[in-house]
C-alpha positions as CSV (number, residue, x, y, z in Angstrom):
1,X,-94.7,-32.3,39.7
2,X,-91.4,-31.1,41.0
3,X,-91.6,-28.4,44.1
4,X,-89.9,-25.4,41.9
5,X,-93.5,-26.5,39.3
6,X,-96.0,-26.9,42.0
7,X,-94.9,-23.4,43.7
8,X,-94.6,-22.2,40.7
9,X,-98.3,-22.9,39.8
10,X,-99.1,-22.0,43.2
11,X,-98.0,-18.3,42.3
12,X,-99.9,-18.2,39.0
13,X,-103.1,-19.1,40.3
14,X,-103.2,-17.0,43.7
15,X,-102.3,-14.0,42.0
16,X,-104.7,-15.0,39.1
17,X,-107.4,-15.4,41.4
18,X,-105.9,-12.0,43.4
19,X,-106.1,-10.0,40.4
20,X,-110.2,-11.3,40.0
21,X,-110.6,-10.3,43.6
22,X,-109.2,-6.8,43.1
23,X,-111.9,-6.7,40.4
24,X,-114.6,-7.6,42.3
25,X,-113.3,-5.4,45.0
26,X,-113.3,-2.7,43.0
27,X,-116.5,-3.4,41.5
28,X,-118.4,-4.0,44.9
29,X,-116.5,-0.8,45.9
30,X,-118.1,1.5,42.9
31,X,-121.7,0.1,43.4
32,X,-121.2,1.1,47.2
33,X,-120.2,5.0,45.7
34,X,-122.7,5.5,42.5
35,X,-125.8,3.7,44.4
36,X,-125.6,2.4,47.9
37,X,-124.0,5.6,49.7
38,X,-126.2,8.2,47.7
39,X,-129.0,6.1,48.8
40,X,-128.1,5.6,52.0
41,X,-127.4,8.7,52.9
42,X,-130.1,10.6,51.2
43,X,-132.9,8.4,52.3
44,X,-131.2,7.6,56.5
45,X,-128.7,10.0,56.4
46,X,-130.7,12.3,59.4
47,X,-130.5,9.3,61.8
48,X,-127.4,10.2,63.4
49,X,-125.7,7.1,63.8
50,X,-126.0,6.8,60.0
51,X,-124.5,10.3,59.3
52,X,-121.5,9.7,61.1
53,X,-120.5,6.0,60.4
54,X,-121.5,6.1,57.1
55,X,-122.0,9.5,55.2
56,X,-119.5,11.8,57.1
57,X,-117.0,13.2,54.3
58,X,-114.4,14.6,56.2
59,X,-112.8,11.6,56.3
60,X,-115.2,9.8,53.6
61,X,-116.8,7.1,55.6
62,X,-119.2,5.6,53.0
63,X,-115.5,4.5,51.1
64,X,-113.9,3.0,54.4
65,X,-117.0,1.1,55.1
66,X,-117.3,0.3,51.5
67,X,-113.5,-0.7,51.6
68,X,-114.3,-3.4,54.6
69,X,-117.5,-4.9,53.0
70,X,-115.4,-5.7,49.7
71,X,-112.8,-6.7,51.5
72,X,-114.6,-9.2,53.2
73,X,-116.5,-10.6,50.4
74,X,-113.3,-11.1,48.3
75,X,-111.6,-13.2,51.3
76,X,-114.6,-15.7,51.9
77,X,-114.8,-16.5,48.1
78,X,-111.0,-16.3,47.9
79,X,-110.6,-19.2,50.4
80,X,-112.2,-21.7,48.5
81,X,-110.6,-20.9,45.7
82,X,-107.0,-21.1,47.4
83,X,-108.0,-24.3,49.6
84,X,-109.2,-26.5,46.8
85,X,-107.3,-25.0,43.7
86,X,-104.3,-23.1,44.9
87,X,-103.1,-25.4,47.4
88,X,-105.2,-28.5,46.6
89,X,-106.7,-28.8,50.1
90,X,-109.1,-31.6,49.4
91,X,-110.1,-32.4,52.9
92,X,-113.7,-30.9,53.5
93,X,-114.4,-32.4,56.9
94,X,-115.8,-29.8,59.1
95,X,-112.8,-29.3,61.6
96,X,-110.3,-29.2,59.4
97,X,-111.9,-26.6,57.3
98,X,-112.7,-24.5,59.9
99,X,-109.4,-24.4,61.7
100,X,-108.1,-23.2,58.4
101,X,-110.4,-21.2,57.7
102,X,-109.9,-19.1,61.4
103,X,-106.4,-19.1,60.6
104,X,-107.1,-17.6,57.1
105,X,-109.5,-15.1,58.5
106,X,-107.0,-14.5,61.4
107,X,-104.3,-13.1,58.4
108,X,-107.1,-12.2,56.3
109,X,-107.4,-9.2,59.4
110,X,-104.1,-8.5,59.7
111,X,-103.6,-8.3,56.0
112,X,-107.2,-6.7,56.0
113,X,-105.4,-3.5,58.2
114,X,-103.0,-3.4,56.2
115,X,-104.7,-3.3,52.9
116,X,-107.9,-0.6,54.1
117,X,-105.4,1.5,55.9
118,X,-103.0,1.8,52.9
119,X,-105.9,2.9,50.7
120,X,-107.3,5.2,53.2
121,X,-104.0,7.0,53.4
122,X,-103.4,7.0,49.8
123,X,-107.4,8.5,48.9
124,X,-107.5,11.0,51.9
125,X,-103.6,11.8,53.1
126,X,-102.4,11.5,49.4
127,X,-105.6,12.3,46.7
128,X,-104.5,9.3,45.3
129,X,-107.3,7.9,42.8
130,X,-109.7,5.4,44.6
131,X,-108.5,2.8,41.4
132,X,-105.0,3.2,42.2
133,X,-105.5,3.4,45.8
134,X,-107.3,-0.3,45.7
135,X,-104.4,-1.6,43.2
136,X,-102.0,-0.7,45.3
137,X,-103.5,-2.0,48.9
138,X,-104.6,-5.4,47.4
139,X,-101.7,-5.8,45.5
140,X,-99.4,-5.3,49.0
141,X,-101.5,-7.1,51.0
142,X,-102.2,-10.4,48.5
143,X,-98.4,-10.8,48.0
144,X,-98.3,-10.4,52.2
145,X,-101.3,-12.8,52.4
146,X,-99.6,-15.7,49.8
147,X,-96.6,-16.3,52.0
148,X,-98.2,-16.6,55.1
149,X,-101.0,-18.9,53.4
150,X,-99.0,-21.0,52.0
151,X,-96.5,-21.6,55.4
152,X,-99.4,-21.4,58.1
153,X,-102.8,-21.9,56.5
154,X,-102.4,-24.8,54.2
155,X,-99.0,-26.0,55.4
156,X,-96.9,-25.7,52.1
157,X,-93.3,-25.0,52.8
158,X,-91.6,-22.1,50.7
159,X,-88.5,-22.8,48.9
């Protein structure tokens, strides 16, 4: 397979795999509004700490903290997918995995900022629609999050 094909492939497949992700995301995201917050919040929502990290509405909390805990699950299961499908990482030893995984989490923070405050601008700055709020964060931050995989995570040079 020729570089053009193999980044090619690359592309397809991260951005398959993105677009699942923003699904999920989304999906952990609405289970955290219909059932966890209301439950939360009307069952702990006295205890103090509670009320203002998590059910404060002016800014809506329960979404940002929502936002970081689908973030989060989305990049662990998104690194196995882009180490041993993407970018056909097959080494599993221990080290190696873990250094790539630190610097995948180290972008996956940076790209995690980006991504939580984009949608937190867009719901409460711009009453943009939490759906097109998460499209449009994940989307910027995946494409942000592809080049800097493939250059510094898995060491894949870009044409």
């Amino acid at each position: 397979m020729d570089e053009k094909d193999d980044l090619n492939r690359q592309i397809l497949y991260y951005f398959l795999f993105a677009i699942l992700m923003i699904i999920l995301n989304y999906g952990i995201q609405k289970i955290n509004q219909l059932f966890l917050a209301p439950y939360i919040c009307s069952n702990f929502g006295t205890i103090e700490i509670i009320q203002v990290l998590y059910c404060s509405t002016s800014p809506d909390m329960a979404e940002l903290i929502g936002s970081i805990a689908a973030v989060g699950i989305t990049y662990i299961i998104k690194f196995f997918l882009d180490k041993f499908i993407v970018f056909k990482k097959g080494g599993t030893q221990l080290k190696e995995t873990s250094k790539e995984f630190l610097k995948y989490f180290g972008f996956a923070i940076l790209t995690t900022i980006e991504n939580i405050g984009i949608q937190f601008l867009l719901t409460n700055f711009m009453n943009t629609p939490l759906e097109i709020s998460i499209i449009i964060a994940l989307s910027i931050g995946y494409l942000t999050k592809f080049y800097l995989d493939r250059k510094y995570v898995f060491n894949s040079r870009i044409s």
